[in-house]
C-alpha positions in Angstrom: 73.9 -10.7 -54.2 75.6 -7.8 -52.2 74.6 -5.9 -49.0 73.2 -3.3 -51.2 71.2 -5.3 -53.3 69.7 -7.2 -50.5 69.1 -3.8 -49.0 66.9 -2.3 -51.9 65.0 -5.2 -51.7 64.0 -5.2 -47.9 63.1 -1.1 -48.4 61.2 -2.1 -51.3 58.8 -5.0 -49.3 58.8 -2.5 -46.7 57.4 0.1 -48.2 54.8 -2.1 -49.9 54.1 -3.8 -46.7 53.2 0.0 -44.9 51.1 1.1 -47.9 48.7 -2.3 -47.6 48.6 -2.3 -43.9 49.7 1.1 -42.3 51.5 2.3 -39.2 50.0 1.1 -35.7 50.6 -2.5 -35.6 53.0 -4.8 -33.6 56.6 -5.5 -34.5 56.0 -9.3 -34.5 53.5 -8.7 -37.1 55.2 -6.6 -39.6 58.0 -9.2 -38.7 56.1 -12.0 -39.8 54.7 -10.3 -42.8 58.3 -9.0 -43.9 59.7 -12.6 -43.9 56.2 -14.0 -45.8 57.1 -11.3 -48.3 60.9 -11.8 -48.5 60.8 -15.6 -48.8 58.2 -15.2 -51.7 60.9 -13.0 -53.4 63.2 -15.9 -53.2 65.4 -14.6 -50.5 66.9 -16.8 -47.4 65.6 -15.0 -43.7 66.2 -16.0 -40.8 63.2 -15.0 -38.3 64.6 -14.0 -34.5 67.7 -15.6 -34.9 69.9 -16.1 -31.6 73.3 -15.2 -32.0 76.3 -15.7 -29.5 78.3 -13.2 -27.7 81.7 -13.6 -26.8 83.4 -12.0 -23.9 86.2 -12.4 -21.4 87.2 -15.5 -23.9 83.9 -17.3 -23.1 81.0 -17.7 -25.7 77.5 -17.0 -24.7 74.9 -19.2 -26.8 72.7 -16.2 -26.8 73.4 -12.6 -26.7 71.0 -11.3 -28.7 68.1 -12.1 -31.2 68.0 -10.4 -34.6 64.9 -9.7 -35.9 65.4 -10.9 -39.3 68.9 -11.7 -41.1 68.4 -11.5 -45.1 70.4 -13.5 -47.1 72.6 -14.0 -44.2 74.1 -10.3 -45.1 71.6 -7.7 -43.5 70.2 -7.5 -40.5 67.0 -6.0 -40.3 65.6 -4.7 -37.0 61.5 -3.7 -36.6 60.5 -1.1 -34.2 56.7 0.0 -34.5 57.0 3.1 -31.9 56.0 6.4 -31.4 60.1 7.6 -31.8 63.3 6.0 -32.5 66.0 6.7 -29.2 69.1 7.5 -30.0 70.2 3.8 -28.4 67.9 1.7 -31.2 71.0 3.0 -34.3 73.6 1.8 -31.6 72.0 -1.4 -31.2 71.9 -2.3 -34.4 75.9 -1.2 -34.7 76.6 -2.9 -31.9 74.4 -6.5 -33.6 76.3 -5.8 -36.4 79.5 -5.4 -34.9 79.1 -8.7 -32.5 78.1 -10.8 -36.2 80.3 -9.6 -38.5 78.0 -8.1 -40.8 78.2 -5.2 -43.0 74.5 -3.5 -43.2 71.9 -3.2 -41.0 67.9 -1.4 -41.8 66.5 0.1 -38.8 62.8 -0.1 -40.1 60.0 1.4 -37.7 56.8 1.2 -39.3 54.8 4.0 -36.9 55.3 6.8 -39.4 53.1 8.4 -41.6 55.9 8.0 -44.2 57.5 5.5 -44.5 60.7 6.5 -46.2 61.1 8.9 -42.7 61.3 5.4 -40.6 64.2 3.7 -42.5 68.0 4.4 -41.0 70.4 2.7 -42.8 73.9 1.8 -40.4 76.9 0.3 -41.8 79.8 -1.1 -40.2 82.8 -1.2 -42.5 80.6 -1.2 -45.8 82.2 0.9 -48.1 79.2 3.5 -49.4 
């Protein structure tokens, strides 16, 4: 399965998962509810996964936490908040970048529309 694929899928539960229970909830529950709905789809997530960081030449165990990581190709990261800052789309670049991953979803599920809370960002995925 590529990036893409995995990609279409996560969009897909998403927008399924905003049209059952709306905008206004917390992050760890549309967390929890994404990953219920992935795994049933047959996909591999990992759930706040810490991830090292290396720097100076020294690894440490845990520089970040990724929200979810589908099918150990996409990382997905949940916001339920008024606005997206122009620093959330940098942080996911910069998870990608630290984990060598292709494809991230920046999902925030306080919209009316869904569609208008999904940012895709890529790092070295050819479109």
């Amino acid at each position: 399965m590529t990036e893409n694929e995995v990609a279409k899928i996560v969009v897909d539960v998403a927008f399924k998962i905003h049209t059952t229970l709306g905008p206004g909830l917390l992050e760890s529950v549309y967390e929890a509810v994404m990953e219920h709905d992935l795994l049933k789809r047959g996909l591999h997530v990992g759930r706040q996964i810490a991830l090292p960081v290396i720097y100076d030449a020294v690894t440490f165990d845990e520089g970040f936490r990724a929200d979810l990581i589908v099918e150990n190709l996409v990382i997905v990261e949940l916001k339920s908040v008024e606005q997206i800052h122009p620093v959330h789309p940098k942080q996911l670049l910069t998870y990608l970048r630290l984990s060598n991953k292709r494809l991230g979803l920046l999902i925030n599920f306080n919209v009316p529309l869904i569609k208008n809370g999904i940012t895709r960002i890529v790092n070295g995925l050819p479109e």
